[in-house]
N, C-alpha and C positions, 0 to 999 in steps of 0.2 A: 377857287377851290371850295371854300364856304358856299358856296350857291350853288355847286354840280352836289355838292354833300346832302344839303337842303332835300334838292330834287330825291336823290338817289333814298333819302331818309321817311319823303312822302311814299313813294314807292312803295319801300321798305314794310313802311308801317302800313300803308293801305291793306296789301297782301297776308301781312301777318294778322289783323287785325279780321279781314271776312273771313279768314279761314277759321279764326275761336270762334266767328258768329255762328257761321254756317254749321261748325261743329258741336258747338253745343246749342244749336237751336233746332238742328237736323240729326247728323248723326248720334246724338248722345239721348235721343230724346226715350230712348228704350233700351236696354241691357240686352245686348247681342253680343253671338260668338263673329270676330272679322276674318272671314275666308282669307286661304290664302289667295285668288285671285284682287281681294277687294283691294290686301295688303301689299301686292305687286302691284299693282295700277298709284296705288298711292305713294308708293317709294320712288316709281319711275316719275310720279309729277313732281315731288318734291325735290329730284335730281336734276328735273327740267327748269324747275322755277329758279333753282340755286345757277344751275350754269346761265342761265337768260340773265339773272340779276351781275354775274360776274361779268356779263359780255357787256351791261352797262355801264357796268364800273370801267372798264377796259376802253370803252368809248368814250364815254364821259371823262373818265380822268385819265389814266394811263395804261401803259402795259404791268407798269410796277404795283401799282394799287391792284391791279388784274389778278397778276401771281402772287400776290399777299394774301388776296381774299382765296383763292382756291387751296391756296397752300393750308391757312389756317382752317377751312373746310374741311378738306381731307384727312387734317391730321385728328379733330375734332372727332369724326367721322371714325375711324377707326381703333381712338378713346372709346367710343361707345360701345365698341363690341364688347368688352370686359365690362362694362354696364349695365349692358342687357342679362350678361349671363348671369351678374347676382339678382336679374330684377326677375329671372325665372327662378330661383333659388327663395326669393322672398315671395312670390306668390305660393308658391309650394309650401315653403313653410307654412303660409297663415291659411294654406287651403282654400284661395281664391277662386271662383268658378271661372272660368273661361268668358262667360259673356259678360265679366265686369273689369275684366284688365282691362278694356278701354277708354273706362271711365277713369280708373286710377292712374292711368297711362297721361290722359288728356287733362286733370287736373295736376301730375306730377311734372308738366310739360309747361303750365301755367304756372308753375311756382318758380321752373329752372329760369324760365324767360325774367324773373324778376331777380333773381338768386344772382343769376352771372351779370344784371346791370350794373348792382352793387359791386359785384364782385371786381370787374373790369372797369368802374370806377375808382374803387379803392384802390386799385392795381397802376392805372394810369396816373394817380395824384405821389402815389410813393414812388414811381419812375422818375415822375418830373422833378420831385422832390430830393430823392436820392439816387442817382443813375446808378449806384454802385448795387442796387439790390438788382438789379439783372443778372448782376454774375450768384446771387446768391439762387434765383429762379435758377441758372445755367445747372447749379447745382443739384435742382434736384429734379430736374430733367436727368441726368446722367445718372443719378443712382437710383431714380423709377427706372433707368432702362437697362441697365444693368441690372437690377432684384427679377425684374422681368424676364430678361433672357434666362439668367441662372435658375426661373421658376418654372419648376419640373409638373407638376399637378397644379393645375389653374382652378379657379368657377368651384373650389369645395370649401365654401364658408359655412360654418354648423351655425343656422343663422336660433338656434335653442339657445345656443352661451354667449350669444352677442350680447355685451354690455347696455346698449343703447335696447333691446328690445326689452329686453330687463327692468331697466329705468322707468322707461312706459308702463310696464305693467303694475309695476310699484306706484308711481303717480298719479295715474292717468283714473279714471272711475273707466274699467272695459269688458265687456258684453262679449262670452265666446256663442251666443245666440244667432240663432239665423239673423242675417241684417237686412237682407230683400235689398241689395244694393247703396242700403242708407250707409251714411257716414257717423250718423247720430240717431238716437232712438233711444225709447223711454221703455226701462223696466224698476216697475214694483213703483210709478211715478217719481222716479229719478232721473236725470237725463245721462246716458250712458254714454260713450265713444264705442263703434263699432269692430271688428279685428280688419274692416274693411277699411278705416280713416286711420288704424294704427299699421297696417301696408301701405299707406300712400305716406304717411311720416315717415318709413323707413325707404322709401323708396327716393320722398326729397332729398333727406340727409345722406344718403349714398352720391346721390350727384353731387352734394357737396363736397363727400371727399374726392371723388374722380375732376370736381373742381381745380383739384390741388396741381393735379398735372397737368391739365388744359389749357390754363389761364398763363399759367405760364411757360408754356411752347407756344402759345398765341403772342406774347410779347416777346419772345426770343425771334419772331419771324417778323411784327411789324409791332410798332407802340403807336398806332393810330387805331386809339378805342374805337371809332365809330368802323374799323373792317373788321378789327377783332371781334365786337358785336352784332356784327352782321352776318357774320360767317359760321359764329356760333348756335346762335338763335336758327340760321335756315339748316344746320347739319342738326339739331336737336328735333326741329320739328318735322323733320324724316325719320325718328329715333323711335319713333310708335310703330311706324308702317314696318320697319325695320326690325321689331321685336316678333311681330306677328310673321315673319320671316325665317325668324331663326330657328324656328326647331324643324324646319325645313331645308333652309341650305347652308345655314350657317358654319356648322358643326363638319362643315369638307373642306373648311375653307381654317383647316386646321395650325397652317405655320402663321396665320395674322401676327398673331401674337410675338412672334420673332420680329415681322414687319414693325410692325410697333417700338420692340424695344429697341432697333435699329434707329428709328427717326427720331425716338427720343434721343438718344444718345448723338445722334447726329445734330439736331438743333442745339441739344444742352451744351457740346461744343463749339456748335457755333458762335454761340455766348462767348464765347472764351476766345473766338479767334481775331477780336480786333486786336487782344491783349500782344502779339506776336505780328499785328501789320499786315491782317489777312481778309479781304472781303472777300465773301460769299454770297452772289448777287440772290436776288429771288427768284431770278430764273430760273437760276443753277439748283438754289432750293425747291422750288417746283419737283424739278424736273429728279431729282434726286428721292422726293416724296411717290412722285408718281410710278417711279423704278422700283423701288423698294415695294407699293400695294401690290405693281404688277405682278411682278418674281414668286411673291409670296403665295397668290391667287394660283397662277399658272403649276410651278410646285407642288401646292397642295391636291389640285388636281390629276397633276403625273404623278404623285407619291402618294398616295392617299393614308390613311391610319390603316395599322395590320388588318384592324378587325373588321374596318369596311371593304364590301368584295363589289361595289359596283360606284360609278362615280354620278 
């Protein structure tokens, strides 16, 4: 298993690793708006390289490792909607121009990919250490998904009184001056923080918190860091193309949000059901995750919001 791992890790990293070259040695090289064509092509590769990498897992190791890693994918995957919609919330706030969310987008994507290693490290040494913190993660899968079902108006963070922007402002030396893209720049010969490097802070720090519920439905589904890690990183670095998507089809696809707090609540239990002598294979969780995105999709489309009159 260590040696199909190996392989599966070269891979892993090769593909992750041209893709930061190529993109910031190509696409980043100029502050552009990303079409919505450019931003379909790119979601459907990064949905193609994700399933092609699971079909190796699938061959290479098993069927179980197969439906761990898609499971954890998709669920990842549909965390991120509620991600994106504050990350158009915080470019709005700081009055972000359009041809530079890609650059904030693609450096805030290089900080998650190191955020969640830690993070899924830390996570898998207090499992081994203490197994009993599973049922504590179990727990707050279930009450994220439950605040979520109960939560009536989503995506309206007043990101003015956020605490955390606050703090930065108070700390930080920051420039409300045009920044031409920079992150750093000199006024009055001082070196200043841009409002453009104080949105890519508030943009890490929120994947931070959405952290909280990710990591742990990723180890309620499988505690083999290197799927949880893999499944994470290929659903995040779909999570740009994906934002450039949303103020186009997103916003139809209006019950997700119930989808979500369903699977949360359905993994957080899961947690809970060896307590009672109950296994729930990962098939079954699959297959149960894939039910739930579909219903939700399909739904939203036959039902659409009052105020939409066309789908």
């Amino acid at each position: 298993m260590e040696g199909i791992e190996l392989i599966l890790g070269g891979v892993f990293g090769a593909v992750i690793l041209a893709f930061l070259i190529v993109d910031l040695g190509f696409f980043d090289r100029r502050a552009h708006k990303v079409s919505f064509r450019s931003a379909l092509y790119q979601s459907i590769f990064w949905v193609a390289v994700s399933v092609v990498f699971g079909a190796l897992v699938y061959f290479l190791e098993d069927r179980e490792s197969a439906y761990q890693f898609f499971s954890v994918y998709l669920t990842e995957k549909i965390l991120s909607v509620d991600n994106l919609f504050v990350i158009l919330l915080i470019f709005a706030h700081f009055n972000i121009d359009e041809k530079y969310h890609h650059k904030v987008l693609f450096w805030g994507i290089l900080g998650a990919i190191v955020m969640r290693a830690i993070f899924i490290g830390a996570g898998s040494y207090l499992v081994g250490q203490f197994h009993w913190i599973l049922y504590i993660f179990g727990a707050i899968l279930l009450y994220s998904g439950v605040k979520l079902f109960l939560q009536k108006a989503s995506h309206h963070v007043d990101m003015a009184k956020s605490k955390l922007v606050r703090f930065l402002h108070r700390y930080l030396p920051i420039t409300t001056a045009e920044h031409h893209g920079k992150f750093m720049t000199l006024e009055r010969g001082r070196r200043v923080f841009t409002t453009l490097f104080l949105a890519l802070l508030v943009v890490e720090f929120t994947d931070l918190i959405f952290a909280v519920d990710s990591i742990p439905a990723a180890f309620a589904i499988t505690s083999r860091p290197f799927i949880i890690y893999t499944a994470n990183i290929f659903a995040l670095m779909g999570l740009r193309a994906m934002f450039f998507l949303l103020e186009n089809i997103m916003h139809r696809f209006h019950l997700l949000s119930k989808a979500l707090s369903f699977i949360l609540i359905f993994i957080g239990a899961k947690m809970f059901s060896g307590v009672f002598g109950i296994h729930v294979s990962s098939g079954i969780s699959f297959g149960i995750i894939i039910a739930a995105l579909t219903l939700s999709i399909v739904l939203s489309l036959v039902y659409p919001k009052a105020k939409e009159t066309v789908l």
